[in-house]
C-alpha positions in Angstrom: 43.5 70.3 -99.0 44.6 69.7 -95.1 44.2 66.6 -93.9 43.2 64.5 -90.6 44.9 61.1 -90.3 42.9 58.7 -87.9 45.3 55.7 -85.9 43.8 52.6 -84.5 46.4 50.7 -83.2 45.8 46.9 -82.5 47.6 44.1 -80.8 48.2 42.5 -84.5 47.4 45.4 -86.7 47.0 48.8 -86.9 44.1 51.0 -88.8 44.9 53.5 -90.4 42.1 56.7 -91.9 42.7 59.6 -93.7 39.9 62.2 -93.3 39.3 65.5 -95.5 37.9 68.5 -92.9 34.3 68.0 -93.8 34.9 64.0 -92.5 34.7 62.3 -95.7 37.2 59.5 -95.8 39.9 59.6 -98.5 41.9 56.5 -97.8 41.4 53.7 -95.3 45.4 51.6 -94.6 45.1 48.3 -92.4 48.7 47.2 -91.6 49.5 43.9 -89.6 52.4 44.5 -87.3 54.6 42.3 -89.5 54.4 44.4 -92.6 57.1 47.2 -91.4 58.2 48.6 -94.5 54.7 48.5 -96.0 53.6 50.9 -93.1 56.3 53.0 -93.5 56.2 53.4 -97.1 52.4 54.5 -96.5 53.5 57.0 -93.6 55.8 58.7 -95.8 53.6 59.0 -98.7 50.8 61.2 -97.0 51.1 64.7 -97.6 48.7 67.6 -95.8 48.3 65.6 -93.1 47.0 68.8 -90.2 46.4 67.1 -87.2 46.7 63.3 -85.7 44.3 61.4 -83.7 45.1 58.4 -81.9 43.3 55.7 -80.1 44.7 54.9 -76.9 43.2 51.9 -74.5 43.6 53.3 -70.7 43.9 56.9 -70.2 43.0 56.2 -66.3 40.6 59.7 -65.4 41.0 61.2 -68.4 37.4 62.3 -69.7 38.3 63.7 -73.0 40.2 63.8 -75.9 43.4 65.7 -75.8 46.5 67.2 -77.0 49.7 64.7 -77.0 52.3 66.3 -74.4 55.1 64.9 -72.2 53.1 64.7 -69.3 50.0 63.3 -71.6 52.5 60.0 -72.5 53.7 60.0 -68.8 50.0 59.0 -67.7 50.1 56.8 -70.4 53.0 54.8 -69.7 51.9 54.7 -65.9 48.5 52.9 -67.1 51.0 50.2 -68.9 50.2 47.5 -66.0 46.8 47.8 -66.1 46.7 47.7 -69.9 50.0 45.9 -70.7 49.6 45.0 -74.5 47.6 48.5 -75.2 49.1 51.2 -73.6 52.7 49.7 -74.6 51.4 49.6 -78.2 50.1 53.2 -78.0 52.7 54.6 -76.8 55.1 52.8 -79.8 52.6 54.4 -81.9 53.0 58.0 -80.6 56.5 57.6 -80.4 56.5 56.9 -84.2 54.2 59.3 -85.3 56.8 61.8 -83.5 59.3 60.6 -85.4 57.4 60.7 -88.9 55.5 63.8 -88.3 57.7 65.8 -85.9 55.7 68.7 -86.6 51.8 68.2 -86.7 49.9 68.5 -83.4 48.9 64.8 -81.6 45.9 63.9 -80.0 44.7 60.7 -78.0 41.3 60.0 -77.8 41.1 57.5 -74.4 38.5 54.5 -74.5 38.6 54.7 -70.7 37.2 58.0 -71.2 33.4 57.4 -71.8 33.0 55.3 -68.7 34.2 58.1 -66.4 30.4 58.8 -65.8 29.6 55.5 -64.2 28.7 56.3 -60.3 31.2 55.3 -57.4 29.2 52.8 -55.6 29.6 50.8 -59.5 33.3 51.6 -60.3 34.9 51.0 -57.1 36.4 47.8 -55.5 36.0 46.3 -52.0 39.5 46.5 -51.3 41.4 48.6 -48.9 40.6 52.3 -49.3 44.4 53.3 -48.8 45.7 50.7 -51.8 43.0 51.8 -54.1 43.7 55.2 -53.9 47.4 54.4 -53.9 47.9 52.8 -56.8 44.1 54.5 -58.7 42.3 50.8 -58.7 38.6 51.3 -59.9 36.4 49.6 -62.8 37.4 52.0 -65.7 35.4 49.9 -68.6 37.2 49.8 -72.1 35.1 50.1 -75.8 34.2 53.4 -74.6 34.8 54.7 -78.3 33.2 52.1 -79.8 29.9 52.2 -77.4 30.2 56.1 -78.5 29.8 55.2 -81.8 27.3 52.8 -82.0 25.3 55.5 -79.3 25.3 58.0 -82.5 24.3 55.5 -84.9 21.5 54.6 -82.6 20.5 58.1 -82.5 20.5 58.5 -86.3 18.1 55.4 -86.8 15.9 56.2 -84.3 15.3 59.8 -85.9 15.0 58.5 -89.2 12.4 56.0 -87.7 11.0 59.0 -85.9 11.3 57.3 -82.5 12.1 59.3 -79.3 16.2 58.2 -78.3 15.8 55.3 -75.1 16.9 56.2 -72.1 17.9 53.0 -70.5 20.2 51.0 -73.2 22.5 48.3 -73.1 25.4 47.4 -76.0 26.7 43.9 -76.4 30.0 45.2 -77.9 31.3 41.5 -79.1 34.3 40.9 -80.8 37.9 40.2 -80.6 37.2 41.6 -76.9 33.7 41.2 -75.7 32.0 44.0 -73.2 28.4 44.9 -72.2 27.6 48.1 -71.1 24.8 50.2 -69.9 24.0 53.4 -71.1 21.7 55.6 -69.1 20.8 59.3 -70.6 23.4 59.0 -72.6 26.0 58.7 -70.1 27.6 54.8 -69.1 25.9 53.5 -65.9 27.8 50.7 -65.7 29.9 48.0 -67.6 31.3 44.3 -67.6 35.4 45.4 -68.1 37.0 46.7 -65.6 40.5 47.5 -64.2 42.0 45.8 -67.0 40.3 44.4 -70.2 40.7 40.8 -69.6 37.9 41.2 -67.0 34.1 40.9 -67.8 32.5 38.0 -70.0 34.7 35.8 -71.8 36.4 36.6 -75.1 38.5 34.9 -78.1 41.4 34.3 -76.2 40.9 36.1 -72.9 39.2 34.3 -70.1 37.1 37.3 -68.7 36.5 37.2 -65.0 37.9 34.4 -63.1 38.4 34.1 -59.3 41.4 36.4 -58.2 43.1 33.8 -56.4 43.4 31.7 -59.7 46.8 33.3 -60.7 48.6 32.8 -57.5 47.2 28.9 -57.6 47.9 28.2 -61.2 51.4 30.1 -60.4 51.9 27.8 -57.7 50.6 24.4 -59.2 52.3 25.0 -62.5 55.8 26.8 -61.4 54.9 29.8 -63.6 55.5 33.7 -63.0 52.1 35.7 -62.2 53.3 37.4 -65.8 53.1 34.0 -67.6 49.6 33.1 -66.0 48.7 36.6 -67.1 49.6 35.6 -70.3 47.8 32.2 -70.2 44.3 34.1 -69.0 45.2 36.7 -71.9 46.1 34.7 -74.6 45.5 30.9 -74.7 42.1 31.6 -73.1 38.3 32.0 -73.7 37.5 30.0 -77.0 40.8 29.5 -77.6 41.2 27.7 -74.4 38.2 26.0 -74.3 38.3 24.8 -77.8 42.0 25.0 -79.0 40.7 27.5 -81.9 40.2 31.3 -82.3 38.0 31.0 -85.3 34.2 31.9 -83.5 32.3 31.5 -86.8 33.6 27.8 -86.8 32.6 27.6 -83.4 29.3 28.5 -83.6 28.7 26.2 -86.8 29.7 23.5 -84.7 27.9 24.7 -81.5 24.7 24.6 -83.7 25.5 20.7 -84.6 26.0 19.6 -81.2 29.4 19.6 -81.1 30.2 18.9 -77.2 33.1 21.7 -76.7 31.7 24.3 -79.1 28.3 24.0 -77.8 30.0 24.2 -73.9 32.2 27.5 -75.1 29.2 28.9 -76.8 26.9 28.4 -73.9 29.5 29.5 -71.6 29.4 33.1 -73.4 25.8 33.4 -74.4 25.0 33.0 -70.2 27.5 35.3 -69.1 26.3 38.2 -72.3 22.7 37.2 -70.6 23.8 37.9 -67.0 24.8 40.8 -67.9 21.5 41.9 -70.0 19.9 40.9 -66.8 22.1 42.2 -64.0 22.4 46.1 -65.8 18.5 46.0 -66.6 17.8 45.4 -62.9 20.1 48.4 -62.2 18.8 50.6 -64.3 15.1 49.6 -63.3 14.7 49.3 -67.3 15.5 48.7 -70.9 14.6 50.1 -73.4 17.2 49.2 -76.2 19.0 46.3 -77.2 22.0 47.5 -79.4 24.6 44.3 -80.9 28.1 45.5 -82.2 31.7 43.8 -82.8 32.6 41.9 -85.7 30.7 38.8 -83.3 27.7 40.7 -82.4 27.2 42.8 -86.0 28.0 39.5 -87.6 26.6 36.6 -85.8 22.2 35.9 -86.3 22.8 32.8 -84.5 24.4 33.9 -81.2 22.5 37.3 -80.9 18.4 35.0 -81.8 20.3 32.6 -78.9 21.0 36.0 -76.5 17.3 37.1 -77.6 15.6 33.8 -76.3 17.5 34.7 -73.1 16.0 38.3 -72.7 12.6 37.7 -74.0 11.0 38.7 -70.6 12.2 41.8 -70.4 9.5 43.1 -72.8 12.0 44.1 -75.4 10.0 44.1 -79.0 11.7 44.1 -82.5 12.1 47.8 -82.9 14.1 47.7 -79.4 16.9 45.9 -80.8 19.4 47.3 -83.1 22.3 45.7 -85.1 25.3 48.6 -85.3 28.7 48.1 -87.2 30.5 50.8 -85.1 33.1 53.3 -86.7 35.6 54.1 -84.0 38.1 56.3 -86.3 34.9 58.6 -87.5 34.4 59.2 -83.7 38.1 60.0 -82.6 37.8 62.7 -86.8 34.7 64.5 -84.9 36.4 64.8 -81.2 39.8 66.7 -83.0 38.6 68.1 -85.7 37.8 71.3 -84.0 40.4 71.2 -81.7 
């Protein structure tokens, strides 16, 4: 029986599926990047594998899945500084999936590549026409495969519940990272990441959208590289930095006590999720769906009845909101499969 092998790669882990051809999953590998010769032992025991399908953060343009090639990994590795960790992590990926399975055809499956719908006047920045077409600096958005998935899981509910598919929909994808994003006809309108996916609300450890002159100030006022305020807005940010932890379920038990700097951190991010709500119904003239996904927004009644208080005004009723655990490595079987 040929076999599809899924890859998710992560900045601490990486997910591992094994499809049969129909898309029933046969085994399901999570690896933490510490546990080397546990992955490999796994990689070298799979047998039939047919084709490979790889997540990969930042594929710039890139509107669809596609075959791995030399010039394929070349775009990749130029969309490394706008997706540092990712991209240099995919690309180790593909590099060791080359080694391991030197013969079996690669593809990449790009969560840029969703968002390339959203319109101009929404992806592009009010910077110098010559440097952004220089160096290709736009709002790309990120989740894209994720917001995909959750879209068809929508769809399935609303058939079984005999309900026409909304039109105007926005996803709270909150998790590890944290995004919102707008749907429209099925195609993204608009969303909160965007060159990079530090930008947007704020996350676990990544500060989401701050003012762009904070680097160069912090840079100055600390004696630190731009890279190691980068860092700092990446990774000691968000909850972490605002409550010196990364654990959100903690946070929000606390938040719900009173506690003064979980209850700051979770107000912080339930107001910028609600902006957001706000800001992309206004654009769209519309909602008609609510849908909450992530491990924080599948998981979490607390923060999403908190986000609902928030939104109550725009009409939404019960059977507008949905609660989606999203299944990224299904999406990336059904995009190759055929290929």
């Amino acid at each position: 029986m040929k076999k599809i092998l899924i890859i998710n790669p992560g900045s601490t882990s990486t997910k591992y599926k094994v499809f049969d051809n129909n898309g029933g999953m046969l085994d399901e590998f999570v690896y933490k990047i510490t546990e080397i010769k546990g992955e490999e032992r796994f990689l070298y025991s799979l047998k039939d594998i047919e084709k490979i399908g790889i997540r990969i953060v930042h594929g710039g343009d890139i509107s669809k899945t596609s075959k791995i090639t030399k010039s394929l990994k070349k775009k990749i590795i130029e969309y490394i500084d706008f997706a540092p960790i990712h991209n240099k992590q995919d690309i180790d990926v593909i590099e060791k999936m080359e080694k391991t399975f030197p013969k079996i055809v690669k593809y990449a499956s790009f969560d840029t590549a969703f968002h390339t719908t959203i319109p101009e006047y929404l992806s592009t920045y009010a910077i110098p026409v010559k440097l952004a077409k220089k160096y290709k600096i736009k709002k790309y958005g990120f989740h894209g495969i994720a917001i995909q998935s959750a879209y068809r899981e929508l769809k399935e509910k609303r058939k079984k519940q005999k309900l026409l598919m909304p039109k105007k929909i926005i996803f709270a994808h909150l998790g590890g990272g944290c995004s919102v994003t707008a749907v429209k006809n099925g195609k993204s309108f608009c969303t909160s990441m965007g060159l990079t996916p530090i930008s947007g609300i704020m996350m676990t450890t990544r500060s989401g959208d701050v003012d762009s002159d904070l680097d160069k100030i912090l840079s100055h006022k600390e004696n630190k590289t731009i890279d190691e305020i980068s860092h700092i807005l990446s990774f000691e940010s968000g909850f972490l930095g605002l409550t010196g932890t990364k654990d959100t379920l903690s946070i929000f038990r606390k938040a719900q006590k009173g506690n003064k700097k979980e209850k700051l951190a979770f107000d912080i991010f339930v107001a910028e999720i609600t902006e957001k709500i706000w800001g992309y119904a206004g654009l769209m003239q519309g909602i008609d769906a609510l849908v909450f996904s992530g491990g924080i927004g599948y998981g979490n009644t607390y923060l999403r009845n908190e986000v609902l208080k928030r939104v109550k005004k725009l009409g939404l009723t019960k059977k507008d909101i949905y609660v989606i655990d999203v299944d990224e490595e299904k999406v990336i079987f059904d995009e190759i499969k055929n290929l």
